[in-house]
Structures are given as structure tokens and as C-alpha cells.
C-alpha positions as CSV (number, residue, x, y, z in Angstrom):
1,X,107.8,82.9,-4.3
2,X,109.8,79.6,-4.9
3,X,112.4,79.5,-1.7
4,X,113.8,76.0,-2.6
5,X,114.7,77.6,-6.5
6,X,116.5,81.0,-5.6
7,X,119.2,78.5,-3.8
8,X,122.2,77.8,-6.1
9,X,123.2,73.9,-6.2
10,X,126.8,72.9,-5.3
11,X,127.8,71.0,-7.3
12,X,130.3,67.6,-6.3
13,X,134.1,66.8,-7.1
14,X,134.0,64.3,-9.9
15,X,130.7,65.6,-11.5
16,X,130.6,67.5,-14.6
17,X,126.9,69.5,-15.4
18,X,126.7,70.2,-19.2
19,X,123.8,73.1,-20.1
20,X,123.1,73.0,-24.3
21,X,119.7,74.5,-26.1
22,X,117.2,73.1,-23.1
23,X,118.8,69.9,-22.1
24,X,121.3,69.8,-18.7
25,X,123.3,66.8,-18.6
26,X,125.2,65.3,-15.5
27,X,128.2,63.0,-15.6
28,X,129.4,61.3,-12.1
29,X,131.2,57.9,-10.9
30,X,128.0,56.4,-11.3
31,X,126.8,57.5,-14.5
32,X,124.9,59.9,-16.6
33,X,121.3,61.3,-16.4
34,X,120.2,64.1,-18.7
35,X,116.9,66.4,-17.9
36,X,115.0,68.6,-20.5
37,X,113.8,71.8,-19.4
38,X,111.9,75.1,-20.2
39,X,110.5,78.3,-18.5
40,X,113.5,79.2,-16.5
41,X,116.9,80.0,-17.3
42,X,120.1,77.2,-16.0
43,X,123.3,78.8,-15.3
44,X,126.8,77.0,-14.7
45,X,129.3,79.3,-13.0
46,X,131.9,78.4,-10.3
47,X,131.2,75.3,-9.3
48,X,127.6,76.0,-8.9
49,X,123.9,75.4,-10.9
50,X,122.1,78.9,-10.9
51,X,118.0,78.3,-11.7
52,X,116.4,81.8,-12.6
53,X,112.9,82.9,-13.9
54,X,112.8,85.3,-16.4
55,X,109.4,86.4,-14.7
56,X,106.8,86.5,-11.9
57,X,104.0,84.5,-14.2
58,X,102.6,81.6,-12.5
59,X,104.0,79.2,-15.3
60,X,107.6,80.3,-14.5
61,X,107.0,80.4,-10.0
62,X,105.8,76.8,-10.7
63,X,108.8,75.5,-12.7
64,X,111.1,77.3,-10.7
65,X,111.6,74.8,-7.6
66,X,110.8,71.9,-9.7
67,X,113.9,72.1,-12.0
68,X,116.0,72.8,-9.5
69,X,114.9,70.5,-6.9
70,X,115.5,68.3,-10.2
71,X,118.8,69.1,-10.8
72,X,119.6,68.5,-6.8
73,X,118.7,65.1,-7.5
74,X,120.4,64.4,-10.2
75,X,123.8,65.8,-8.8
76,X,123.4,64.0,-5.9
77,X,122.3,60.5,-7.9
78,X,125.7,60.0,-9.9
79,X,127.9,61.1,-7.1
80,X,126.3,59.2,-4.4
81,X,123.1,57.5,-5.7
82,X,119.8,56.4,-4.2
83,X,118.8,53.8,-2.3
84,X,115.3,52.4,-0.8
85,X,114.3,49.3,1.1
86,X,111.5,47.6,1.5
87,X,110.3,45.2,4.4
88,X,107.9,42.0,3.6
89,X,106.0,41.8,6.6
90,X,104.0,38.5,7.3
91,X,104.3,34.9,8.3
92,X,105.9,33.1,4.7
93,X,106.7,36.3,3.0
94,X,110.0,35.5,1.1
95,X,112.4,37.6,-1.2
96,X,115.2,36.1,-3.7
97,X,116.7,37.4,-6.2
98,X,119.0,35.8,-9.8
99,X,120.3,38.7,-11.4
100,X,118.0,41.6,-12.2
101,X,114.5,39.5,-11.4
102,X,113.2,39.5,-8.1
103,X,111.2,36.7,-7.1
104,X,108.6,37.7,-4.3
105,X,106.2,35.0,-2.3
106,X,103.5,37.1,-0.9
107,X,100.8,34.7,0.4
108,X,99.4,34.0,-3.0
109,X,98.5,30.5,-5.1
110,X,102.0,31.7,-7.1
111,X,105.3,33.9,-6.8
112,X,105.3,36.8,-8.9
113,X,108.5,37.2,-10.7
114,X,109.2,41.0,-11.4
115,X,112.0,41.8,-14.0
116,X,113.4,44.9,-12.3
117,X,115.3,47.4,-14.6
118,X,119.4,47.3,-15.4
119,X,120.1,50.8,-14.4
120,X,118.6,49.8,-10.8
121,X,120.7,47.2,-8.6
122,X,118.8,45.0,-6.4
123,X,119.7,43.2,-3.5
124,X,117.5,40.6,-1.2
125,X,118.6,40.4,2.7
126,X,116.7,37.0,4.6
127,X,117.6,36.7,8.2
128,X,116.5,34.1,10.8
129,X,113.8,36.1,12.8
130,X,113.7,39.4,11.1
131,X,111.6,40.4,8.1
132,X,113.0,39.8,4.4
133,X,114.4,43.0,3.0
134,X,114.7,44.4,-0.6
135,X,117.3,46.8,-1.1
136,X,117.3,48.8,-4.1
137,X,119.8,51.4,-5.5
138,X,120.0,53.4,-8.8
139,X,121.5,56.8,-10.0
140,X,118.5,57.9,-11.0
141,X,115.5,58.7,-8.1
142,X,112.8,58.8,-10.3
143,X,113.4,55.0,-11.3
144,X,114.6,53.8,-7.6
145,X,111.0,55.5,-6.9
146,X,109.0,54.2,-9.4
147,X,110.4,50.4,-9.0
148,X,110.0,50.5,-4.8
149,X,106.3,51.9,-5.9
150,X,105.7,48.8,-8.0
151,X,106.9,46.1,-5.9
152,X,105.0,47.9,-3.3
153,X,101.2,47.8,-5.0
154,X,101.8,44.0,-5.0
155,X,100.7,43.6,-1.3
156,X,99.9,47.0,0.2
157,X,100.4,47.0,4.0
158,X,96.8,46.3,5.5
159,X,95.9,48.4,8.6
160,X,94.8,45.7,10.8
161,X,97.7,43.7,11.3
162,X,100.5,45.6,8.9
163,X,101.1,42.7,6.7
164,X,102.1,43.7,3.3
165,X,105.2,45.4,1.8
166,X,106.2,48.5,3.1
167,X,108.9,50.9,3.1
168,X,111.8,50.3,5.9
169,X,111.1,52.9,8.5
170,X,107.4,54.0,7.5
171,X,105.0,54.5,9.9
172,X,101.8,52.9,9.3
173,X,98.3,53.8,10.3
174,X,96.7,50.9,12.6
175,X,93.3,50.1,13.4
176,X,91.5,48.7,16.0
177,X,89.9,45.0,15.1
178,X,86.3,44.2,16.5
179,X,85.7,45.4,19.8
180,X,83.3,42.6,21.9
């Protein structure tokens, strides 16, 4: 039984949630994301989203807490929107950015210039001492996601000595080097 889907979604001043045919659309401050769906039923009523299945199959318990949980993020994204960071960690590691292009020097021959997408802002943070941080912030979490994912898989955090790109806050696993 889906716990997270029988819990109706509140949703915020300024945000309007449109339900037509198997589409739910929400407008905010920040903009407009639109989600399709099936298996379960979307109900708009008092200031609240309603997510019902119309039975116990496993199709419908599955889709259940994924549409809502959905939904909860898209409310939440174009009132207040998403942000992640990222933390280059190692000796030269540097972060600029022009515009919507990020330019990352990661220990390699070259930089590697990633175009990043226009519904996602992105801001670079260098400080004198402290590790160069990418800040990234979108409406939409899937995209904010997808984006930290990518700039991620460019230099994975290693376990040895935690060099790489990871996300602020994240704990990583460490090893122990050679042992005399």
C-alpha cells in the first residue's frame, strides 16, 4: 500500500494546477512544467491535488506514489525551485562560467566546456582556500538532477584521496592506501 500517494498535496499561493484528458499542468512565479499521466485518477479540489487508484492491481499500487511524489515536485519547483551544488575537489580544479556554458579544468590535457541547458541557471563560486563550487538551480528537478549527474560523471570522486566532483554535503566512502 502506497503511504506517500493517499497524502493530498497542498498546493502554494501563486500556483495554478490545471488537470485536462491525462496531462496536469502547473503554472508558478517561476514557470510552467506539465506531466503526462495514466493509471490513477488526479483530482483538484480546495486548494489541494487528490491522487487516487481506481484499484488494488500492482500496475495502479506502483503508479500511485510515483505521480504524486511527481506532482510534489513540480509544485514545489515553480514556487520555490531547485537547487544543487557541486564541490571540485583537488589541487587545480577550477570552475568559470560565460553565460549558460560552464567551463571545468579537471586535471586533464584540456577543459571541457559543457553547454548547460536555458531552463537551468548556473552560477560558479571560487574562493581563496576553499574548493570551487557550481551552483545550479532550475524549476524543474528532473533537469537540475540530470545536469549535476552529468557534470558529475566527468571526474567521479576517487576513494582514496576524494578528488573528483561531488555533491556539497555528500559523504563519501574512503579507503585505506597501502599499508607497509
Amino acid at each position: 500500500m502506497s503511504r506517500i500517494g493517499n497524502n493530498p498535496i497542498a498546493i502554494s499561493e501563486g500556483v495554478s494546477v490545471e488537470v485536462k484528458d491525462n496531462l496536469i499542468t502547473a503554472k508558478g512565479k517561476l514557470g510552467e512544467l506539465t506531466q503526462e499521466f495514466s493509471a490513477v485518477e488526479i483530482k483538484v479540489e480546495d486548494g489541494q491535488v487528490w491522487v487516487k487508484r481506481p484499484s488494488d492491481s500492482k500496475e495502479h499500487k506502483a503508479k500511485h506514489g510515483l505521480y504524486r511524489s511527481l506532482i510534489n515536485n513540480m509544485i514545489e519547483g515553480v514556487s520555490k525551485g531547485w537547487t544543487k551544488e557541486l564541490e571540485l575537489v583537488g589541487v587545480g580544479y577550477r570552475a568559470s562560467n560565460q553565460g549558460q556554458k560552464l567551463e571545468l579544468a579537471l586535471g586533464f590535457s584540456h577543459n571541457i566546456v559543457f553547454e548547460v541547458a536555458p531552463e537551468v541557471k548556473v552560477e560558479t563560486t571560487s574562493e581563496k582556500g576553499k574548493n570551487p563550487i557550481v551552483k545550479l538551480t532550475s524549476h524543474d528537478k528532473q533537469l537540475v538532477g540530470h545536469i549535476a549527474a552529468k557534470i558529475r560523471s566527468f571526474r567521479k570522486p576517487e576513494p582514496y584521496k576524494g578528488k573528483g566532483i561531488k555533491f556539497v554535503g555528500e559523504q563519501l566512502r574512503r579507503k585505506a592506501g597501502k599499508s607497509a
